[in-house]
MIDO-270131 format. One line per 2 residues: number of its first residue (from 1); their letters; for each residue x, y, z of N, C-alpha, C. Coordinates in steps of 0.05 Angstrom, whole numbers, plus 32768, in hexadecimal, padded with zeros to 4 digits. Atoms other than C-alpha are relative to their C-alpha. Example, Ala and Ser with C-alpha at 12.3 -4.5 7.8 and 13.67 -1.06 7.14 Angstrom:
1 = as = 8012/7FE8/8000/80F6/7FA6/809C/8012/8018/8000 ~ 7FF0/7FE8/7FFF/8111/7FEB/808F/7FF1/8016/800E
***
This chain:
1 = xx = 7FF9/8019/800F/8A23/87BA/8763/8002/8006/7FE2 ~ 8003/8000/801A/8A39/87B2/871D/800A/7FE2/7FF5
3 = xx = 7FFA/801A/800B/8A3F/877E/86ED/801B/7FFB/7FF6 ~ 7FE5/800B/8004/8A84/8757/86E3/7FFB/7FF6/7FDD
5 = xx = 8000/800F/801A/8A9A/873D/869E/7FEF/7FE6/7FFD ~ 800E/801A/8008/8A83/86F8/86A4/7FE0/8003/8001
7 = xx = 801D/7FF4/7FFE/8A3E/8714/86BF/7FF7/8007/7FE0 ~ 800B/7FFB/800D/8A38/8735/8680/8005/7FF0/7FE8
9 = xx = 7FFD/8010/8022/8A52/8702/8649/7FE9/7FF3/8003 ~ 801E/800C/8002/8A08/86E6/865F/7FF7/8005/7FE6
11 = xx = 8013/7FEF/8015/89ED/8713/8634/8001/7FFC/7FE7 ~ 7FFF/8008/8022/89F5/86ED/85EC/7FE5/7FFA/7FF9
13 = xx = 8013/8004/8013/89C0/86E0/85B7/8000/8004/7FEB ~ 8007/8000/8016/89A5/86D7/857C/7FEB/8023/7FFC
15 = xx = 8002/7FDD/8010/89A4/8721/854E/7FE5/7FFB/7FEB ~ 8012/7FF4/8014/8967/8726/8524/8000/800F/7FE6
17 = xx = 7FFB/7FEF/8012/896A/8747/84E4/7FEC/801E/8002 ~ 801E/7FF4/800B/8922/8769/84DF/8004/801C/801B
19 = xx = 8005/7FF1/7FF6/8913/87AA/8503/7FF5/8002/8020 ~ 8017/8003/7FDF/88FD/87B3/8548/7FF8/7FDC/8009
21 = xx = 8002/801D/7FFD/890F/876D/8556/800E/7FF2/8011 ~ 7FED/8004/7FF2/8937/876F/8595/7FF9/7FEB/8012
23 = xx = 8000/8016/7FE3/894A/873D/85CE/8009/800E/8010 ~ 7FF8/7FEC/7FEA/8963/874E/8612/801D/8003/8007
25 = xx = 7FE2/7FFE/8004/89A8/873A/8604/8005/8022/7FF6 ~ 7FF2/7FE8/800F/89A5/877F/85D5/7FF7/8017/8010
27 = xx = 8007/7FE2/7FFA/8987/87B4/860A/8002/7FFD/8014 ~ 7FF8/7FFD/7FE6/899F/879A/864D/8013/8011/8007
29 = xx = 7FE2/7FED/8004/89D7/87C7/8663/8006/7FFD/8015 ~ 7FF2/8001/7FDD/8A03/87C9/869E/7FFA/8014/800F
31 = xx = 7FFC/7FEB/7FF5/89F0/87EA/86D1/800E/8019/8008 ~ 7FEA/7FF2/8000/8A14/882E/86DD/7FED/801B/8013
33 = xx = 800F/7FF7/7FE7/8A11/885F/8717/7FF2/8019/7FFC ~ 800B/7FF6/800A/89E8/8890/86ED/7FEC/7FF3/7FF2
35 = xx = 801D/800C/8007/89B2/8864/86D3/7FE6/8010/7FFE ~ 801F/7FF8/7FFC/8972/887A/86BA/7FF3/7FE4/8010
37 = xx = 8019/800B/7FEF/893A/885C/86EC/8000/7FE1/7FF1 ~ 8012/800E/8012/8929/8816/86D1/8000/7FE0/800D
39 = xx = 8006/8024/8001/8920/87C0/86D6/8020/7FFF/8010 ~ 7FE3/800A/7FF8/8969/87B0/8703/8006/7FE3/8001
41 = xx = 7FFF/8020/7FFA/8979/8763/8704/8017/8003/8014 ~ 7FEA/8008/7FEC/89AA/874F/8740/8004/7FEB/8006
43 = xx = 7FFD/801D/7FF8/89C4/8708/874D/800D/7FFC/8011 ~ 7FF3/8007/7FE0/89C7/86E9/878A/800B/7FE9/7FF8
45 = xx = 7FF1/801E/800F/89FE/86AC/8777/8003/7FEF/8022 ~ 8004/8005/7FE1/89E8/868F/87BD/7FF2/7FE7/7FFB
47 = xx = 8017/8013/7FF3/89CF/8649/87D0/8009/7FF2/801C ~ 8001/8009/7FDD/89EA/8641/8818/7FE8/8002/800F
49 = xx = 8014/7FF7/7FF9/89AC/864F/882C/7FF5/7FDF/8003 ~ 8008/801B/7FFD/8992/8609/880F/800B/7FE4/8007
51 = xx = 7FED/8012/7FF6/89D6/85E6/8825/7FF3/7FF8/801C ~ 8008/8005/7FE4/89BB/85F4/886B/7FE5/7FF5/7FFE
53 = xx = 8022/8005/7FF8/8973/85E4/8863/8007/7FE1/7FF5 ~ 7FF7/801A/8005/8991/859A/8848/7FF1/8000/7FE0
55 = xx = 8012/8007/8015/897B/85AA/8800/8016/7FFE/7FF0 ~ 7FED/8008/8023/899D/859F/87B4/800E/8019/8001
57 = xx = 7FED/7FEC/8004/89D1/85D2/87AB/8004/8007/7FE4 ~ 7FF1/7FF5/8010/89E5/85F7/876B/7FEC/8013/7FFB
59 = xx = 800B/7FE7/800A/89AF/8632/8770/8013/801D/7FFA ~ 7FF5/7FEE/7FFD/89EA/8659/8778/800E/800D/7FE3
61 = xx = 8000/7FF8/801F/89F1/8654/8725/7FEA/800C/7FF4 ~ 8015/7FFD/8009/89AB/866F/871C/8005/801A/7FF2
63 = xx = 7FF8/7FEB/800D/89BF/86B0/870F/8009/8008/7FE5 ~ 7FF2/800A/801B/89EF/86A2/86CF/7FED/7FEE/7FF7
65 = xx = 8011/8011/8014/89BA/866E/86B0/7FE1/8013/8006 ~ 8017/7FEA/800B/8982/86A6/86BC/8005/800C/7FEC
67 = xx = 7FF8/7FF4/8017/89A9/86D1/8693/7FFA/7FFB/7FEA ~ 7FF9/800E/801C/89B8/86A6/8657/7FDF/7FFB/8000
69 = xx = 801C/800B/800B/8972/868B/8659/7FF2/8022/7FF9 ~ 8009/7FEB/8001/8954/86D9/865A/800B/8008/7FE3
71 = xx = 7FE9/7FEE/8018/898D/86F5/8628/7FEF/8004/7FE3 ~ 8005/8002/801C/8967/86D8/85EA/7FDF/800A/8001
73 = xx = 801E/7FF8/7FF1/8921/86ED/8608/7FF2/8019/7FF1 ~ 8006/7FEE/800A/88FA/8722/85D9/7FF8/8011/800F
75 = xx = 8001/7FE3/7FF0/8900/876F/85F3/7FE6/8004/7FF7 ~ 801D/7FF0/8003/88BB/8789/85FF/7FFC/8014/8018
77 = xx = 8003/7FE8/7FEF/88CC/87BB/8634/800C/801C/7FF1 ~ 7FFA/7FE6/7FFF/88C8/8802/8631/801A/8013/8009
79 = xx = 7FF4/7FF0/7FF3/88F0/881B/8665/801C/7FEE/8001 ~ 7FEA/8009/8007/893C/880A/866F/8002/7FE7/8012
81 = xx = 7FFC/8012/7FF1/895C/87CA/8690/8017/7FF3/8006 ~ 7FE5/8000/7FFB/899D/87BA/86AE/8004/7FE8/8013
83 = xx = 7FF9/8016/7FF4/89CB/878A/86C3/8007/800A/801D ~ 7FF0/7FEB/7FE9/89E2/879F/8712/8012/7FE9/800F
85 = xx = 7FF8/800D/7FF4/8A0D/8760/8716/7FFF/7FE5/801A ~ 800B/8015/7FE8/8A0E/872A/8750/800D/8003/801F
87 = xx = 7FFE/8006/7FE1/8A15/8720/879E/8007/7FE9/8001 ~ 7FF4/8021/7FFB/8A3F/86DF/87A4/8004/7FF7/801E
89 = xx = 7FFF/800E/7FDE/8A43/86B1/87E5/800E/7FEB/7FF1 ~ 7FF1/8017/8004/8A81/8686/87D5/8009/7FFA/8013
91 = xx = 7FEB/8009/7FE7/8AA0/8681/881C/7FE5/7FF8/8017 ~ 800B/8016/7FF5/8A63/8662/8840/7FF1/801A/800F
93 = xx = 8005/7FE5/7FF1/8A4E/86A8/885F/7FEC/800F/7FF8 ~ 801A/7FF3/800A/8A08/86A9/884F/7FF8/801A/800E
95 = xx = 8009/7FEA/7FEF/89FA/86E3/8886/800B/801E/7FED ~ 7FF2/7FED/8004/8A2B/8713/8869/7FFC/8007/7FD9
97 = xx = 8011/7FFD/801D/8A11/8705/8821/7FE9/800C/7FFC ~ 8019/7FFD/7FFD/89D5/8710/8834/7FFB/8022/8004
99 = xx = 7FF8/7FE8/7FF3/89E8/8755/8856/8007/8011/7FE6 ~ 7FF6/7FF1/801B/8A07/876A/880F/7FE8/8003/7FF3
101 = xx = 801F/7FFB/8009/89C7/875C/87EC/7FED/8013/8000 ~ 8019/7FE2/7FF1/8999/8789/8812/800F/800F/7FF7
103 = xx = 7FFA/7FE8/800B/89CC/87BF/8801/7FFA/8009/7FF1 ~ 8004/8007/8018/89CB/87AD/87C2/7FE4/800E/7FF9
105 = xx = 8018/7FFA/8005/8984/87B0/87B8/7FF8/801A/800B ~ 8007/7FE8/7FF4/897C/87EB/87E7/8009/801E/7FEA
107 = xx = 7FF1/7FF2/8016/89AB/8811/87B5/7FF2/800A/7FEC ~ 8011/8001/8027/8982/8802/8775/7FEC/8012/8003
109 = xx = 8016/7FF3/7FFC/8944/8812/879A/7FFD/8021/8006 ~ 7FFA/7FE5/7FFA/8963/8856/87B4/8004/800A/7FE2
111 = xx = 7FFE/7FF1/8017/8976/8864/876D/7FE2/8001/7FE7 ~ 8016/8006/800F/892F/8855/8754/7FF7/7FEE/7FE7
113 = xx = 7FFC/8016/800B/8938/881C/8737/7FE2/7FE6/800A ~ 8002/801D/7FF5/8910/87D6/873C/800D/7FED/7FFC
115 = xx = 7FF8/8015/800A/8934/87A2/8748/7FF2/7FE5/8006 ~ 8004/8018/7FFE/8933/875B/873C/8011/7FED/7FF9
117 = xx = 7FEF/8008/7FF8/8954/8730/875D/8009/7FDA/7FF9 ~ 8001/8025/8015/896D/86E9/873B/8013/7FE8/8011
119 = xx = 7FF1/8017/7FF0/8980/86AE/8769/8008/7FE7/7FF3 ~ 7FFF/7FFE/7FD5/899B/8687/8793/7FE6/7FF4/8002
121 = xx = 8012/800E/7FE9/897C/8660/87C5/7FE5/8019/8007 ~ 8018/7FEA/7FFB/8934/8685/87E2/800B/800A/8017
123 = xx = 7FF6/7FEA/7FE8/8962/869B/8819/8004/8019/7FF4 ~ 7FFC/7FDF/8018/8964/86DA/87E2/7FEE/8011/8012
125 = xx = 801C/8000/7FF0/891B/86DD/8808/800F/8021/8011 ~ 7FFD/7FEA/7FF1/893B/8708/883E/8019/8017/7FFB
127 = xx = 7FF3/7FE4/800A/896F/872E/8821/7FF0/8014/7FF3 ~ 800F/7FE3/8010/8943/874A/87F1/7FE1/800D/8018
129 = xx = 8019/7FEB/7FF2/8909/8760/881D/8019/800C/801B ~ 7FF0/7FF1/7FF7/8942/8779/8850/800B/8018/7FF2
131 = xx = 7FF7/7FEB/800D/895D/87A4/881A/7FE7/801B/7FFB ~ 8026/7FF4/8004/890E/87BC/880E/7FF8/8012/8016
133 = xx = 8005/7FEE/7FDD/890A/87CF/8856/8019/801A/8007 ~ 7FEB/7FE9/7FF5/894A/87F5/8859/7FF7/801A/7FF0
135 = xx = 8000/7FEA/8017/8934/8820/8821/7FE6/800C/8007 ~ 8020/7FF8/7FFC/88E9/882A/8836/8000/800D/801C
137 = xx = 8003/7FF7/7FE9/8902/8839/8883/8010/801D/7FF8 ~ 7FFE/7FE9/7FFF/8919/8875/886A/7FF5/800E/8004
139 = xx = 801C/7FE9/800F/88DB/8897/8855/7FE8/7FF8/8018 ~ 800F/800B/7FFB/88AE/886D/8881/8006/7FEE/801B
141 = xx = 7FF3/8010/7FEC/88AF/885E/88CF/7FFB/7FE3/7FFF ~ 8008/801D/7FFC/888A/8818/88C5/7FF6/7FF6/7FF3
143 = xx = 8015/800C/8016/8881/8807/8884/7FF8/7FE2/7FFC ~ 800E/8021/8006/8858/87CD/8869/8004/7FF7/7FE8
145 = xx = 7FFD/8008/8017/8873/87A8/883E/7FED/7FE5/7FF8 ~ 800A/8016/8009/884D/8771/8819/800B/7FE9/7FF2
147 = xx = 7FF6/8016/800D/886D/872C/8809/7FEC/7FF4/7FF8 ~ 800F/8012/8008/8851/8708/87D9/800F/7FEF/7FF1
149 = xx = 7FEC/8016/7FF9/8873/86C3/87DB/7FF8/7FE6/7FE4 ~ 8005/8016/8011/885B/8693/8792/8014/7FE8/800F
151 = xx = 7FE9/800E/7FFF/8882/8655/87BB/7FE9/7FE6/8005 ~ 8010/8014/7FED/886A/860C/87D4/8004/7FFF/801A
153 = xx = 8003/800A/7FEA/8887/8615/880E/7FFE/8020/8014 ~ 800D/7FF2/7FF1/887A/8646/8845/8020/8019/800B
155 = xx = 7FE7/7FF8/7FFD/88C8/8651/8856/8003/800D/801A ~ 800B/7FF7/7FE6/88B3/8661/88A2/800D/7FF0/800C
157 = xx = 7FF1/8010/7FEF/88E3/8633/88C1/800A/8009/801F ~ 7FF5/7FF1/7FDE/8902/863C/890E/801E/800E/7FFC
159 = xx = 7FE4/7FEE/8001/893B/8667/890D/8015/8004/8013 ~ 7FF3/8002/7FF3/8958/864B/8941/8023/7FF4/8006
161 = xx = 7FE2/800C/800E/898E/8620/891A/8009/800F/7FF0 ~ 7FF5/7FE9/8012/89A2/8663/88FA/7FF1/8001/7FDD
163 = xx = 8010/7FF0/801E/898A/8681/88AD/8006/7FE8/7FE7 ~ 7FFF/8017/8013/897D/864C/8872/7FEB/8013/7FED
165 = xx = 8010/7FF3/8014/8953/8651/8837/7FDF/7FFB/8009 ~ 801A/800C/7FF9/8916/863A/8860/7FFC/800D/801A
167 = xx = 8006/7FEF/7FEB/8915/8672/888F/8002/8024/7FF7 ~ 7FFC/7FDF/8008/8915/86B4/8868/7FEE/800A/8006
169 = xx = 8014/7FF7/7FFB/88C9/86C8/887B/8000/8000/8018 ~ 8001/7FFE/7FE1/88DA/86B4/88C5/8009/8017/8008
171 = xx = 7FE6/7FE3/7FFB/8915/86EA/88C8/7FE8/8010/7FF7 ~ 800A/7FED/800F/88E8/8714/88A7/7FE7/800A/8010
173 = xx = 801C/800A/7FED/88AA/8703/88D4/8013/8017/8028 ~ 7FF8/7FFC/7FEB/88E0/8709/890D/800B/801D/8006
175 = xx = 7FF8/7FEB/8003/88FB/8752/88FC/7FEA/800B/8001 ~ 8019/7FEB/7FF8/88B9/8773/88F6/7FFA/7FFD/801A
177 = xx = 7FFE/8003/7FE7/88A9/8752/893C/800C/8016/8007 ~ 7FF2/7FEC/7FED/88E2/8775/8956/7FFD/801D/7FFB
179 = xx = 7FFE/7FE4/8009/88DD/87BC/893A/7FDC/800A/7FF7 ~ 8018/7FFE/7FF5/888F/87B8/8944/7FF6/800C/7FD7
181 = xx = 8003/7FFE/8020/8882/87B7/88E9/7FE3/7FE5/8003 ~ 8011/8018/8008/884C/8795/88CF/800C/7FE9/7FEF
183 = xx = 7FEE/8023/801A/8857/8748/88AD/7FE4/8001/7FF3 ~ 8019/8007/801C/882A/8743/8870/800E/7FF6/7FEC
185 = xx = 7FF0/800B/8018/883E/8708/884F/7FDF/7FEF/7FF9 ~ 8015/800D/8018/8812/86E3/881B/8013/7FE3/7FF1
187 = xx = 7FF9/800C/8015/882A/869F/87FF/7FEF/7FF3/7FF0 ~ 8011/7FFA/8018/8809/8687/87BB/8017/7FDD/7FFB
189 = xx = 7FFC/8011/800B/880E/8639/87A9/8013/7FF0/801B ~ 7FF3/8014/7FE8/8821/8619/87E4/7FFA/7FE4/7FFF
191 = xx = 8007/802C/8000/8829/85C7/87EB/7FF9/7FFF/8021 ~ 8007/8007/7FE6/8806/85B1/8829/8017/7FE3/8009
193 = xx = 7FED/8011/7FF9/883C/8577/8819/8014/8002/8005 ~ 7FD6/7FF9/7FFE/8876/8596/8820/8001/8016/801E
195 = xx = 7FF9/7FEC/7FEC/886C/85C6/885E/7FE6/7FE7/801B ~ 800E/8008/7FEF/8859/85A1/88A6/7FEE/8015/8012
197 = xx = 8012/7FF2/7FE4/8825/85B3/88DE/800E/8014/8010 ~ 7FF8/7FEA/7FF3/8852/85DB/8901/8003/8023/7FED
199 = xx = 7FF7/7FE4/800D/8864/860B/88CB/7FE3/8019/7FF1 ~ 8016/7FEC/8008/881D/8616/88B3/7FF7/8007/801C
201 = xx = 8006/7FE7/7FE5/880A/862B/88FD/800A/800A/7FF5 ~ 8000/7FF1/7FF6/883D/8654/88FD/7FF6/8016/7FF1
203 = xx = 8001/7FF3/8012/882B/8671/88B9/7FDE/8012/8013 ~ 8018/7FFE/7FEE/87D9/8674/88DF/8009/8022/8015
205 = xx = 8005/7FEF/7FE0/87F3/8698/891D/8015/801B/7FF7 ~ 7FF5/7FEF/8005/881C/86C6/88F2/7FED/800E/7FEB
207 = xx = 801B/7FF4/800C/87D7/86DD/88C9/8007/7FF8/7FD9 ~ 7FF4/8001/8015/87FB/86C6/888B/7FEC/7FF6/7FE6
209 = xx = 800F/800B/8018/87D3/86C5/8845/8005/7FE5/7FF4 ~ 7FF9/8015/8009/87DA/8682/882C/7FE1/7FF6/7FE7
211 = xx = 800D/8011/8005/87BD/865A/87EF/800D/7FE9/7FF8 ~ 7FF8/8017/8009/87CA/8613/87DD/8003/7FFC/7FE4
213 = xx = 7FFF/8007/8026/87DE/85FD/8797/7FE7/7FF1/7FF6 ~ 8022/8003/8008/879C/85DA/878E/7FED/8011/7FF4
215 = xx = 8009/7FE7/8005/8782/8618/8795/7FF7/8016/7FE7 ~ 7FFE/7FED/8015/8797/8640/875E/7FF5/7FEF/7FDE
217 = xx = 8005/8004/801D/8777/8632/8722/7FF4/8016/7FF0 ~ 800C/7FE5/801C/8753/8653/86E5/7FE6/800D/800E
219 = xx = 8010/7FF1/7FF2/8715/8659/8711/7FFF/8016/800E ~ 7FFA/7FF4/7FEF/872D/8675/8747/8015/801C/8003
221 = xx = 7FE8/7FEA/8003/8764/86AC/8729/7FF1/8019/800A ~ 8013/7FE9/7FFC/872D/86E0/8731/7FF6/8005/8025
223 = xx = 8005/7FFA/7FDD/871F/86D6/877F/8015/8006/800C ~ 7FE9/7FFE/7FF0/8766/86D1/878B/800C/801D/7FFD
225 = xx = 7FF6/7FE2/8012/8778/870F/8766/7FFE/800F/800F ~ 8008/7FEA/7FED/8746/8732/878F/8010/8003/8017
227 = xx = 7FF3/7FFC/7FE1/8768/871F/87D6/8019/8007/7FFA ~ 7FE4/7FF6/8005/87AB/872D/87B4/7FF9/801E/7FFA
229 = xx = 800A/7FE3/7FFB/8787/8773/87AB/7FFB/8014/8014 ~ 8009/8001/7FE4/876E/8778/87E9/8022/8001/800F
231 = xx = 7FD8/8000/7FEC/87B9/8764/880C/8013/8012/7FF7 ~ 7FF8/7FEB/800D/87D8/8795/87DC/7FF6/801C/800C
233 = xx = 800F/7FEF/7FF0/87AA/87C7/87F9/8009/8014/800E ~ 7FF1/7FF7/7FEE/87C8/87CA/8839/801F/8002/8001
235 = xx = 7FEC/8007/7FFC/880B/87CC/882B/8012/801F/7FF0 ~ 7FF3/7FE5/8012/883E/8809/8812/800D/7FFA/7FEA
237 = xx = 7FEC/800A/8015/886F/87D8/87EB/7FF6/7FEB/7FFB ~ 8008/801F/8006/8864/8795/87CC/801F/7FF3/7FF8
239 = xx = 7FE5/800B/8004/88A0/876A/87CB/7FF4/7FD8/7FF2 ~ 800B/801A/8004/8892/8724/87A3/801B/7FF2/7FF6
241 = xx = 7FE6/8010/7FFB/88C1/86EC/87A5/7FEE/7FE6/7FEE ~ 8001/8015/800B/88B7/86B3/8773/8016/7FE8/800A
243 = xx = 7FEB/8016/7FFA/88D1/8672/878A/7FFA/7FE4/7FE7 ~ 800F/8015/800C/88CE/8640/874E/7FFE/7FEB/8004
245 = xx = 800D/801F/7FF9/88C6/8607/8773/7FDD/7FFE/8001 ~ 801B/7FF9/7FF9/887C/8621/8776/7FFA/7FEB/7FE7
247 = xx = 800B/8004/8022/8876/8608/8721/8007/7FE1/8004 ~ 8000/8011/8004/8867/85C4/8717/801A/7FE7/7FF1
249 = xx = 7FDE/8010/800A/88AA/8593/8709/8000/8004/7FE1 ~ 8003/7FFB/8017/8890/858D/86CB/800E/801A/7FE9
251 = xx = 7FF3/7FEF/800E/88A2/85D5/86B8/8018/800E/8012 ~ 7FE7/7FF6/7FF3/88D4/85E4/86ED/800B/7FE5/8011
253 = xx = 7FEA/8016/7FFA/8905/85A2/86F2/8011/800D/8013 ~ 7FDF/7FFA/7FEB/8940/85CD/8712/7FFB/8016/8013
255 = xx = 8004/7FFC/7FE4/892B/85DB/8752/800E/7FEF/8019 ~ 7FFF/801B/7FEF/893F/85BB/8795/7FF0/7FF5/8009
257 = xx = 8015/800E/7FF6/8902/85A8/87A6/7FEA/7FFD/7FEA ~ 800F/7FFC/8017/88DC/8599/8765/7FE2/7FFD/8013
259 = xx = 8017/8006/7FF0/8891/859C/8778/7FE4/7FEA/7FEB ~ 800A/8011/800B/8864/8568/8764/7FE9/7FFF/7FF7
261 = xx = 8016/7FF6/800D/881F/8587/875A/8005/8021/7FF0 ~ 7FF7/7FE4/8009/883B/85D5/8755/7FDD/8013/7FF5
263 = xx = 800E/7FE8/800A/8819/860A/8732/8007/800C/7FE7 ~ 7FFD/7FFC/8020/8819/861B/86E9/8006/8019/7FF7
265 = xx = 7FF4/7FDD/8009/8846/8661/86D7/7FDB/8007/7FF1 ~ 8019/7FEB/8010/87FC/8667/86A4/7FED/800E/8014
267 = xx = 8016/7FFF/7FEB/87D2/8667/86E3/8015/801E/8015 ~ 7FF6/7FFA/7FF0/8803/8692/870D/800A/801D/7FF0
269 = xx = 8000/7FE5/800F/881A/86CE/86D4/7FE4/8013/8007 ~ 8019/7FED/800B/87CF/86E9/86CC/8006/8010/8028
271 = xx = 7FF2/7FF0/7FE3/87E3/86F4/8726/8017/8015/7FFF ~ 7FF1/7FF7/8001/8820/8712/871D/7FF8/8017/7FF7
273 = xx = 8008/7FE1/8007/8812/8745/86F0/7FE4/8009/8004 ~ 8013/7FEF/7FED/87CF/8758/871D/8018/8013/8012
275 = xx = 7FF6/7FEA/7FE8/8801/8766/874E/8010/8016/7FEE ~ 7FF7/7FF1/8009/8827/878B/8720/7FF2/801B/7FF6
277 = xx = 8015/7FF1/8000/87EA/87B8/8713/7FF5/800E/8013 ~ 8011/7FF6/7FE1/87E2/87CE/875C/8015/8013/8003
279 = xx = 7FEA/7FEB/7FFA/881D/87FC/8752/801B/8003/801F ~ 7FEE/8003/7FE7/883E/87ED/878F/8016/7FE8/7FFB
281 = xx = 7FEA/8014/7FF9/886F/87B6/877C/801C/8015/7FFC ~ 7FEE/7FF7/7FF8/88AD/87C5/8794/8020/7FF6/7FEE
283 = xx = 7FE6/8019/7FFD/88E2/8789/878F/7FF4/7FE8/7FF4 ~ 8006/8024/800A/88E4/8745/8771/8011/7FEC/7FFD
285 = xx = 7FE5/800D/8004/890D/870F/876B/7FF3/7FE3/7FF9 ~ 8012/801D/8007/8908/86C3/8751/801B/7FF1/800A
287 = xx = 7FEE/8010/7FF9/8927/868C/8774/8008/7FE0/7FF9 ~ 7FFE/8012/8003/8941/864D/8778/8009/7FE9/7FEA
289 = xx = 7FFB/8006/8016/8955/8642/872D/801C/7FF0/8003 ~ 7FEC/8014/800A/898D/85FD/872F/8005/7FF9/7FE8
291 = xx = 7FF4/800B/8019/89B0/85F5/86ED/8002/7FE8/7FFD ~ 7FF0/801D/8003/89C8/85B2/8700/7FE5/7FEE/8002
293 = xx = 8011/8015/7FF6/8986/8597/870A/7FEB/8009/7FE9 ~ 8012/8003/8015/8965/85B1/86D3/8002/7FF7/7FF0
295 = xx = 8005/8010/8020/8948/8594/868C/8001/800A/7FEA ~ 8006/7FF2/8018/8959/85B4/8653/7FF4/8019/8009
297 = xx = 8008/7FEB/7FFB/895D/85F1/8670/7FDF/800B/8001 ~ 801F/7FFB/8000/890F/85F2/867D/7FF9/800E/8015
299 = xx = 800B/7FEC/7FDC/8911/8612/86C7/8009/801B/7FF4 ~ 7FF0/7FE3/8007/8943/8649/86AB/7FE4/8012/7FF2
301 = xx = 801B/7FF1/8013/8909/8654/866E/7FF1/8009/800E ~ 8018/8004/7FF9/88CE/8652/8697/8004/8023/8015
303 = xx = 7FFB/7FE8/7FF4/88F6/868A/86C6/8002/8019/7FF1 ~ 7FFA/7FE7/801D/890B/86B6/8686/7FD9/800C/8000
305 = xx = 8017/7FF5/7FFC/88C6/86B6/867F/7FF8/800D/8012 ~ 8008/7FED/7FEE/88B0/86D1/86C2/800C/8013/8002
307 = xx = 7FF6/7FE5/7FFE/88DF/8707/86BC/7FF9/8009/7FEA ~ 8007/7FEE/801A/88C4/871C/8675/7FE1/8009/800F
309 = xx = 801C/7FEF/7FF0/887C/8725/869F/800C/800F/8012 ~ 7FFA/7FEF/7FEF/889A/8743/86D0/800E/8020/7FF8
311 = xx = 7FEF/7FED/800D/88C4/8773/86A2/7FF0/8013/7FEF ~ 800F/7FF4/8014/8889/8783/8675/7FFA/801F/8008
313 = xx = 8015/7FEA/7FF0/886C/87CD/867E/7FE9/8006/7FFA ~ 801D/7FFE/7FFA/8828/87DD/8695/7FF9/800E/7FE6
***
C-alpha cells in the first residue's frame, strides 16, 4: 500500500519558526518500499460494517479527518513514521476489503514496521488481527495473540447473518476454534447497557477478560494494570484495538454509538502505555471515528491524541 495524492494533502499545518519545533505534518513521509523500520498508519475508509449492524454511517471518513486532526500534532517521536495510504470499501464488499487489509497489514508487519491502523467501522477489528495472524503463522505454529479491546461493547455478535461491525471478536473467536489457536481477548470499559445477556455469556464461556466502565478509575489503574500484565504474559503478540465509542460523549461526540457513562482517555492513557511497556505490542488501530457526527472536531482531537501516546517512544 501507498499513499494517493489526496491521502497526503492531509498532511498541512501550521510551520513554527523556532528550532526543534516540529509537527507531524513536517516528518510524516510516504511510505516507500524501502522504508526504514518505523510507526505505519493505514486507513480503512470502511463503514459497511456498521451499515449492517443498523448503525450511523460515515466512519468510512475517519481516516481523512484523523489525518488533518494529527497533521498539526507536535513531533515527539524518535523513530520514523509513514503514511501507507488507505483500504477503501466503496462497492458494498466488506469481505473483500477486509481480505485487502490483512495484506496490507501483513506487508508492513513483514517489513518490520508497526502499524496503525485508522478507521472505519470496528469491523477493522478483524482485518487487522487477520493480517497479525498471517504474519505471526509464519514463524509460529499457534501463536497467541492478545487482544486488547478499550470498547463498550463486547462486539461478539452471532455470525450467522454474515460479518458487521459487531462481530469481529466472534470471527476471530471462530478462527482460532477451527485451527485449534488460543482466543485471548481482554475488553477494557465495557457498558453493561449496551451489550445483552446473551453476549456477555458468550463473552463468560469464551474466558474473556472483561472490565466495566465503572470500573476503571484512578483507584483501580494499578490492579488493572497488573491483570493487563499478567494477560500480556501469556501471549507472543499484543494486538490493541481502540474503539472510541469506549470515551465518554462528552469527549467523543462522533461515534455511532456515543456512550453515556464511557471512560475518560486520562484514566485509559496511563493503560495503554503499560501495555506499551510489555514489549510485545504488535498492531493497533482506532476505530469508529464519524466526521458527520462530530463537535468541533472533538472525537478527531481526542483520537490525534491517542495516536501521539501511542507513537511516543519508550
Amino acid at each position: 500500500m501507498f499513499a494517493d495524492r489526496q491521502t497526503l494533502e492531509c498532511w498541512t499545518g501550521r510551520i513554527d519558526p523556532e528550532a526543534d519545533a516540529l509537527r507531524w505534518h513536517q516528518r510524516i513521509q510516504p511510505l516507500a518500499a524501502d522504508s526504514t523500520p518505523g510507526m505505519a498508519l493505514l486507513g480503512f475508509a470502511c463503514d459497511e460494517g456498521v451499515r449492517r449492524n443498523q448503525g450511523r454511517t460515515g466512519a468510512a471518513e475517519g481516516p481523512i479527518a484523523l489525518r488533518r486532526a494529527l497533521a498539526n500534532v507536535a513531533w515527539q517521536r524518535q523513530g520514523p513514521a509513514y503514511d501507507a495510504g488507505d483500504v477503501r470499501c466503496a462497492d458494498g464488499d466488506l469481505e473483500s476489503a477486509q481480505t485487502r487489509l490483512a495484506g496490507a497489514v501483513c506487508g508492513l508487519l513483514d517489513g518490520g514496521h508497526l502499524p496503525l491502523v485508522l478507521g472505519g467501522g470496528h469491523e477493522v477489528a478483524w482485518a487487522s488481527w487477520s493480517g497479525l495472524a498471517l504474519h505471526l503463522a509464519k514463524t509460529l505454529p499457534k501463536p497467541r495473540i492478545g487482544i486488547v479491546n478499550f470498547d463498550a461493547h463486547l462486539d461478539l455478535r452471532d455470525l450467522t447473518r454474515g460479518p458487521t461491525s459487531g462481530t469481529p471478536f466472534a470471527q476471530i473467536a471462530a478462527h482460532c476454534a477451527h485451527h485449534d489457536w488460543p482466543f485471548r481477548y481482554a475488553c477494557l470499559g465495557l457498558s453493561l447497557a449496551a451489550n445483552t445477556r446473551t453476549l456477555l455469556r458468550r463473552a463468560a464461556e469464551l474466558d474473556v477478560l472483561t472490565r466495566e466502565d465503572h470500573e476503571i478509575r484512578e483507584s483501580s489503574l494499578e490492579r488493572i494494570g497488573a491483570e493487563l500484565d499478567a494477560f500480556a504474559a501469556g501471549c507472543d503478540a499484543l494486538y490493541l484495538t481502540f474503539d472510541l465509542d469506549v470515551l465518554p460523549a462528552g469527549e467523543a461526540p462522533g461515534v455511532s454509538a456515543p456512550a453515556a457513562h464511557g471512560v475518560s482517555l486520562a484514566l485509559l492513557e496511563p493503560l495503554i502505555r503499560r501495555l506499551k511497556t510489555s514489549g510485545k505490542l504488535r498492531l493497533a488501530d482506532v476505530a469508529e471515528l464519524n466526521p458527520a457526527l462530530d463537535q468541533d472536531g472533538r472525537t478527531a482531537r481526542v483520537a490525534a491524541r491517542l495516536i501521539h501516546t501511542l507513537a511516543l517512544d519508550l
